[in-house]
N, CA, C and O atoms as a GROMACS GRO file, in nm:
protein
  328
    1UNK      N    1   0.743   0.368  -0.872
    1UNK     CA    2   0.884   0.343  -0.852
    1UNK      C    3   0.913   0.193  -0.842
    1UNK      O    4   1.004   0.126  -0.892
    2UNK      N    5   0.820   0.161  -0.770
    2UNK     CA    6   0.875   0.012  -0.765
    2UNK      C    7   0.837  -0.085  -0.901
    2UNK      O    8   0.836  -0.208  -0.889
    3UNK      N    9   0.816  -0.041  -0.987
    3UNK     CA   10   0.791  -0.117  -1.120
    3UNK      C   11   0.940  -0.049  -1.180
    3UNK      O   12   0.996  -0.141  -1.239
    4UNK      N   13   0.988   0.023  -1.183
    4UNK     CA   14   1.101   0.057  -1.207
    4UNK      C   15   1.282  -0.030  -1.138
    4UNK      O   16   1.389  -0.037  -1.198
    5UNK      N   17   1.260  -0.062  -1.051
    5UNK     CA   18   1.298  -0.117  -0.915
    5UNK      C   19   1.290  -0.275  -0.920
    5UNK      O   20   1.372  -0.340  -0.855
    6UNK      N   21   1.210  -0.326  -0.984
    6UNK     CA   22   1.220  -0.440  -0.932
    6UNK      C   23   1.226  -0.567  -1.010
    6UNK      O   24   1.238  -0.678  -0.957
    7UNK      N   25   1.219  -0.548  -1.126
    7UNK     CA   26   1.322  -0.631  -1.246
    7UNK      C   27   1.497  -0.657  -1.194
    7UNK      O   28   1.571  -0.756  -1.200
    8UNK      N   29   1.514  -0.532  -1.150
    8UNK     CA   30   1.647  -0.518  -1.106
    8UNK      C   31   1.679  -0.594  -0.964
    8UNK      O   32   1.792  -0.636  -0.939
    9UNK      N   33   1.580  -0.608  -0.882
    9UNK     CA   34   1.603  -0.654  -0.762
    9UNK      C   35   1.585  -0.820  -0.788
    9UNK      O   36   1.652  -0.897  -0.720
   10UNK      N   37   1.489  -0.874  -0.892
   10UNK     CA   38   1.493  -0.969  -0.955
   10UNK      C   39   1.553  -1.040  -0.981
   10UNK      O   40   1.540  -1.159  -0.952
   11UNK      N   41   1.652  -0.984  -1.053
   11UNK     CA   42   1.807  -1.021  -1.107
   11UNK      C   43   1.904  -1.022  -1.011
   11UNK      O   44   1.973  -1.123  -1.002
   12UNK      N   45   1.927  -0.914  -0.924
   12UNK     CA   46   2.023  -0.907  -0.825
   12UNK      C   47   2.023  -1.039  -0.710
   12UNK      O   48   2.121  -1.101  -0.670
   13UNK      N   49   1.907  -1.054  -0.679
   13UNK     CA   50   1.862  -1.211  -0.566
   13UNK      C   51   1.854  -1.312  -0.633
   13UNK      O   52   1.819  -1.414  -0.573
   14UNK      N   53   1.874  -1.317  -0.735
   14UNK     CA   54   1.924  -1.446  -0.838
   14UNK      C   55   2.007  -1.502  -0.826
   14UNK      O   56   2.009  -1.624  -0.845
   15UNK      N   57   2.130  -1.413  -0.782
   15UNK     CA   58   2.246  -1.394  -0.806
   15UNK      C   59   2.361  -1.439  -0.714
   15UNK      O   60   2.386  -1.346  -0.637
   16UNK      N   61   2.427  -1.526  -0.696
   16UNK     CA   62   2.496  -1.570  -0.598
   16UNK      C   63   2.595  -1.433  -0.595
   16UNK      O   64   2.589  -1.369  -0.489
   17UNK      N   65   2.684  -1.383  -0.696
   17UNK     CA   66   2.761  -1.278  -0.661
   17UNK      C   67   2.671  -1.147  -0.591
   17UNK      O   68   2.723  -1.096  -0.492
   18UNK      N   69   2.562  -1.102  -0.629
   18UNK     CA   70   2.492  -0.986  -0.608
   18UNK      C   71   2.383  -0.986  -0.505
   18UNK      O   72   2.302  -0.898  -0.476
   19UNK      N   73   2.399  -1.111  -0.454
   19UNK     CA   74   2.249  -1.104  -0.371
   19UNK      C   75   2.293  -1.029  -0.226
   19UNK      O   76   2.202  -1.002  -0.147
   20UNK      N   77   2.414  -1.000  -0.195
   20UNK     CA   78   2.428  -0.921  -0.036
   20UNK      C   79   2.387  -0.778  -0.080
   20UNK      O   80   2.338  -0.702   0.004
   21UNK      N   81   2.405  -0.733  -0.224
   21UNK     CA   82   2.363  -0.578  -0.232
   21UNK      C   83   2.234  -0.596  -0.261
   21UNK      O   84   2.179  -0.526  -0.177
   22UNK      N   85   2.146  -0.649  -0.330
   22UNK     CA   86   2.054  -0.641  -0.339
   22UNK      C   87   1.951  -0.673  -0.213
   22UNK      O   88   1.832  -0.647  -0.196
   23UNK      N   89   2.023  -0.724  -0.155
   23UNK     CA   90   1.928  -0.724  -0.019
   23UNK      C   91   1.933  -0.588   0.056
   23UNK      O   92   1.838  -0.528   0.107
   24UNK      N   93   2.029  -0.560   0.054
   24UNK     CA   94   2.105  -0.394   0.098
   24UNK      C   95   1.994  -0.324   0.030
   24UNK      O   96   1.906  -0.297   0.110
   25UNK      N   97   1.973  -0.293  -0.069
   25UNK     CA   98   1.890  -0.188  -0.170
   25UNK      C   99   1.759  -0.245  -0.114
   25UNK      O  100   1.716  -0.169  -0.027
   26UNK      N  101   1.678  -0.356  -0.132
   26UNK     CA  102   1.580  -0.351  -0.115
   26UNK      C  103   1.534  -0.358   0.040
   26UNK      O  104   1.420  -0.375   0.082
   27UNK      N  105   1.635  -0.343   0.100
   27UNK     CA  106   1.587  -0.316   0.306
   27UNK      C  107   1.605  -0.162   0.283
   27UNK      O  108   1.545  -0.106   0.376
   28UNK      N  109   1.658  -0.074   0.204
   28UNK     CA  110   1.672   0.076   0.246
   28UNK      C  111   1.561   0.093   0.151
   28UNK      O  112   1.481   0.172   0.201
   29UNK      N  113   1.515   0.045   0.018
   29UNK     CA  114   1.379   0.054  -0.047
   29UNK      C  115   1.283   0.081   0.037
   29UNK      O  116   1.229   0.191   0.049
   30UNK      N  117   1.237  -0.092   0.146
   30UNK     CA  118   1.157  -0.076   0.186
   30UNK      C  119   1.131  -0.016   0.286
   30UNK      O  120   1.012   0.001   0.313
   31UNK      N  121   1.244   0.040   0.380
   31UNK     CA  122   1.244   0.124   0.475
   31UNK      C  123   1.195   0.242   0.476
   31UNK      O  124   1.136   0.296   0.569
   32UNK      N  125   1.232   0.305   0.319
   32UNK     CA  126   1.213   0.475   0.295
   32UNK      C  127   1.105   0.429   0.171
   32UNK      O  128   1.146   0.445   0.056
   33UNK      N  129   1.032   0.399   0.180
   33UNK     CA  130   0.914   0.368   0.073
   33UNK      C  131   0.803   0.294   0.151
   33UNK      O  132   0.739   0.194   0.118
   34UNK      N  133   0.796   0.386   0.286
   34UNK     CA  134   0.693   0.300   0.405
   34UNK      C  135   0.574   0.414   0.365
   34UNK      O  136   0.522   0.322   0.304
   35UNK      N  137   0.526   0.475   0.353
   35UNK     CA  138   0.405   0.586   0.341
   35UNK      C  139   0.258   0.491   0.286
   35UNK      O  140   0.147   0.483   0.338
   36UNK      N  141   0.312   0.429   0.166
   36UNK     CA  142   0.200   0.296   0.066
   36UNK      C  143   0.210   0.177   0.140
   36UNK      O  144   0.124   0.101   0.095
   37UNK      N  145   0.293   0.105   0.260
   37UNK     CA  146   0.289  -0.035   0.269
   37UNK      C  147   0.408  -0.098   0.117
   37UNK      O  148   0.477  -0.055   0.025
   38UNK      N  149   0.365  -0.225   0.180
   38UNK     CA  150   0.441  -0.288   0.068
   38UNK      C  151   0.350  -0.358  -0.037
   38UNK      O  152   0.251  -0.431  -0.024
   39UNK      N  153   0.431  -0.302  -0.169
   39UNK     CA  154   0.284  -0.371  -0.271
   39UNK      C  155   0.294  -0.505  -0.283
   39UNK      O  156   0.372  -0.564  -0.208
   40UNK      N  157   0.216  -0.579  -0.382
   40UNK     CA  158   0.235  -0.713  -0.363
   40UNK      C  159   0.368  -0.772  -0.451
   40UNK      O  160   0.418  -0.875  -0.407
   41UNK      N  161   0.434  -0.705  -0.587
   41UNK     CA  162   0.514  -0.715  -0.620
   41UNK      C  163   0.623  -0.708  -0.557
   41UNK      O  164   0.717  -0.769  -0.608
   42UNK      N  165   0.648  -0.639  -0.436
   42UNK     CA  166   0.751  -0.652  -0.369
   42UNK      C  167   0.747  -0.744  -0.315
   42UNK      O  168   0.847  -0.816  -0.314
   43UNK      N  169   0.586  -0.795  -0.221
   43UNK     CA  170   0.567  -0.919  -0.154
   43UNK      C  171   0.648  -1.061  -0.258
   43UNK      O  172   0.734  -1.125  -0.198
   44UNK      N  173   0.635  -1.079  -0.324
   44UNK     CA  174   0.669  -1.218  -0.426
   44UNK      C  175   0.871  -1.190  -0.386
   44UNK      O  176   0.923  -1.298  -0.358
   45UNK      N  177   0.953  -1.093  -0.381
   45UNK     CA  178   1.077  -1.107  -0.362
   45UNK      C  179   1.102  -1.105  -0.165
   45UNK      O  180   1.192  -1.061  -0.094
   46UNK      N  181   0.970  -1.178  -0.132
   46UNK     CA  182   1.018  -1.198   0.001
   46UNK      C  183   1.019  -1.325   0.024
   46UNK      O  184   1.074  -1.376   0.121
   47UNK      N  185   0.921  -1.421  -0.119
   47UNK     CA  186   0.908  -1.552  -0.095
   47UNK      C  187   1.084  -1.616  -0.130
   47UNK      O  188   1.152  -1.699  -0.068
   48UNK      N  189   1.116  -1.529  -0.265
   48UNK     CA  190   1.262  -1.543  -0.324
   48UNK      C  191   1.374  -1.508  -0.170
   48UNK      O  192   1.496  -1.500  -0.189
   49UNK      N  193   1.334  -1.495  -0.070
   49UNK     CA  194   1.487  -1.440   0.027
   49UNK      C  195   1.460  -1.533   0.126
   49UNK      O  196   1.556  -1.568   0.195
   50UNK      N  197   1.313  -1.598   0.157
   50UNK     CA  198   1.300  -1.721   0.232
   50UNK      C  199   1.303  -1.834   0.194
   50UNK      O  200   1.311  -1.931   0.270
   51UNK      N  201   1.295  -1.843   0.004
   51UNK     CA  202   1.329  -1.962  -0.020
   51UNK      C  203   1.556  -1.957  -0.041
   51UNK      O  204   1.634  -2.052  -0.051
   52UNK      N  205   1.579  -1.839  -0.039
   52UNK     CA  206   1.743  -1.834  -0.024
   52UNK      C  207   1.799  -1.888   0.109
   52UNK      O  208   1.890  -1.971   0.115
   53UNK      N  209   1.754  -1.847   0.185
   53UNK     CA  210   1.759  -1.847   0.297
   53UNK      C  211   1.756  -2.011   0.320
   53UNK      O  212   1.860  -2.068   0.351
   54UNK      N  213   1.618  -2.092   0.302
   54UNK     CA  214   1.583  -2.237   0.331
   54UNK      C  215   1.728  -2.303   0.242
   54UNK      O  216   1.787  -2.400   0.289
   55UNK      N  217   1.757  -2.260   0.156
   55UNK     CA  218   1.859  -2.361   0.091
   55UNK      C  219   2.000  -2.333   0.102
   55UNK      O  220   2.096  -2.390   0.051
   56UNK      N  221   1.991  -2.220   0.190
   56UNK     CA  222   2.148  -2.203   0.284
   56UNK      C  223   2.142  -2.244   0.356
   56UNK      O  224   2.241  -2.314   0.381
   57UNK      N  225   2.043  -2.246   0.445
   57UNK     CA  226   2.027  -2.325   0.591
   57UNK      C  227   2.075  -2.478   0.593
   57UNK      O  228   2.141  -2.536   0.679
   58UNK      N  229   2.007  -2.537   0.443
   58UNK     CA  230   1.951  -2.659   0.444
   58UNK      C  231   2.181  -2.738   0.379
   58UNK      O  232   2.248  -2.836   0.411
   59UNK      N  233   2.201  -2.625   0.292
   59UNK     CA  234   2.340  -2.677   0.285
   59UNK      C  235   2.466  -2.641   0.356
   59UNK      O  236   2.567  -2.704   0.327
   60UNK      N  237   2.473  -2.529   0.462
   60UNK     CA  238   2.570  -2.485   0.511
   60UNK      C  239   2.542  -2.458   0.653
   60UNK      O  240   2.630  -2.473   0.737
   61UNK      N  241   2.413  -2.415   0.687
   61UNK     CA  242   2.339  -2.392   0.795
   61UNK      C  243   2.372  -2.251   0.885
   61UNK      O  244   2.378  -2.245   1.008
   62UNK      N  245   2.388  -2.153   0.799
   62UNK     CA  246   2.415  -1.995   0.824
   62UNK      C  247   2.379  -1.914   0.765
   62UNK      O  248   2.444  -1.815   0.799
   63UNK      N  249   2.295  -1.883   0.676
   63UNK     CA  250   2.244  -1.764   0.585
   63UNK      C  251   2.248  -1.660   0.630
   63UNK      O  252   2.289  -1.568   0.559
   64UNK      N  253   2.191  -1.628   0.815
   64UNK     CA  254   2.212  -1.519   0.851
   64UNK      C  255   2.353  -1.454   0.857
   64UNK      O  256   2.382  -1.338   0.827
   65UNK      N  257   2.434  -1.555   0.903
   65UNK     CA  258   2.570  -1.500   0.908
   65UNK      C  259   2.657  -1.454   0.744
   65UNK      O  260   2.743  -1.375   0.704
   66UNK      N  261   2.575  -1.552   0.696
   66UNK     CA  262   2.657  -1.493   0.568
   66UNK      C  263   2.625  -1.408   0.504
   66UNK      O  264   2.706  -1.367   0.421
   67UNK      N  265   2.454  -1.327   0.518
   67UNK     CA  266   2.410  -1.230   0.483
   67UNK      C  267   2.342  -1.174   0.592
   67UNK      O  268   2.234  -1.209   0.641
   68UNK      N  269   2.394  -1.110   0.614
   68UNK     CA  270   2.306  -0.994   0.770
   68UNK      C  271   2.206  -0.945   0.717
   68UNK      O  272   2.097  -0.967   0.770
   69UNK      N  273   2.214  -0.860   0.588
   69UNK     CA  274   2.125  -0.771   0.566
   69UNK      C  275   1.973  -0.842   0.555
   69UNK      O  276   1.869  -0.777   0.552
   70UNK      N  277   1.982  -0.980   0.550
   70UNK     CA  278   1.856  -1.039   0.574
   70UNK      C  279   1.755  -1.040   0.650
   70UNK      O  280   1.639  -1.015   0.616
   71UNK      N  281   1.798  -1.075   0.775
   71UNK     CA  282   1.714  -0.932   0.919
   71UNK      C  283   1.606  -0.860   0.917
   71UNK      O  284   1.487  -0.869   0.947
   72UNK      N  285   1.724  -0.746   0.848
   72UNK     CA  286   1.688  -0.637   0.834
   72UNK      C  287   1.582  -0.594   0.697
   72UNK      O  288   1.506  -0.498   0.683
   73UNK      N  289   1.614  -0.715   0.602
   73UNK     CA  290   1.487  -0.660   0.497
   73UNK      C  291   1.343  -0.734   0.571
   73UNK      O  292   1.231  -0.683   0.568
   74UNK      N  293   1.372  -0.846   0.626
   74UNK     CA  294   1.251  -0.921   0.673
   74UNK      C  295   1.203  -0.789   0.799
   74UNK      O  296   1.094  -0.732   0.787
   75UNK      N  297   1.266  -0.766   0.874
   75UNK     CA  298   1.205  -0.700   0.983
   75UNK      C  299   1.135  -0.586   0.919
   75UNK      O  300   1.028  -0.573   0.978
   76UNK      N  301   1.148  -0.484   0.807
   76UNK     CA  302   1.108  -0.419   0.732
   76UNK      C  303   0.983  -0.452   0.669
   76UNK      O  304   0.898  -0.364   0.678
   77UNK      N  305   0.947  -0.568   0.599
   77UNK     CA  306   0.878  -0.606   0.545
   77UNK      C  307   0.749  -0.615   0.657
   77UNK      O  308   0.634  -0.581   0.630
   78UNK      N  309   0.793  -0.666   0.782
   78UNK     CA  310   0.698  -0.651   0.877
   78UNK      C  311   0.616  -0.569   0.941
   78UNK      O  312   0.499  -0.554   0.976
   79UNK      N  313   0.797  -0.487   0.945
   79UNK     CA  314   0.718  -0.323   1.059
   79UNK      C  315   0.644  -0.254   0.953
   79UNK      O  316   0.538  -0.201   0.985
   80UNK      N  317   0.700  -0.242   0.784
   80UNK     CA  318   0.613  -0.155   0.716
   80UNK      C  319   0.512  -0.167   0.645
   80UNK      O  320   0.481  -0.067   0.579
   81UNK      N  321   0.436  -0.274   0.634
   81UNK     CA  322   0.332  -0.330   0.590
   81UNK      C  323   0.253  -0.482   0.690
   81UNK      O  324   0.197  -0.584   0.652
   82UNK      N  325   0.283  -0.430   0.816
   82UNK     CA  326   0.196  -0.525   0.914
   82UNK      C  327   0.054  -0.602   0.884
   82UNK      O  328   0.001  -0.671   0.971
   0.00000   0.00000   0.00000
């Protein structure tokens, strides 16, 4: 599934218009796709949401506020592949 999945999530965090849903999709991904851990292909779109993240911080200094769902995919990424 997630080779299916993640071209698309690719594109979506690219995306200045699309990146609040795609963070949305891939925190309920990785939430309900906990049984395998997280593969490493998913790992590489966590470096893409901390390097989003560093260059909101670095020009506006709020990423969390302007995207919540960020949190919540990082805390995911944690609890389901520790």
């Amino acid at each position: 599934m997630e080779n299916i999945i993640y071209p698309m999530l690719v594109s979506t965090l690219a995306s200045e218009d699309c990146f609040e849903q795609g963070i949305d999709c891939l925190t309920l991904f990785l939430y309900y796709n906990s049984e395998r851990g997280v593969n490493k292909q998913l790992w590489k779109l966590f470096h893409q949401i901390v390097q989003a993240v560093m260059v909101e911080q670095g020009e506006n200094g709020g990423s969390f506020e302007k995207f919540p769902g960020i949190g919540l995919a990082i805390q995911n990424y944690i609890s389901r592949d520790p």
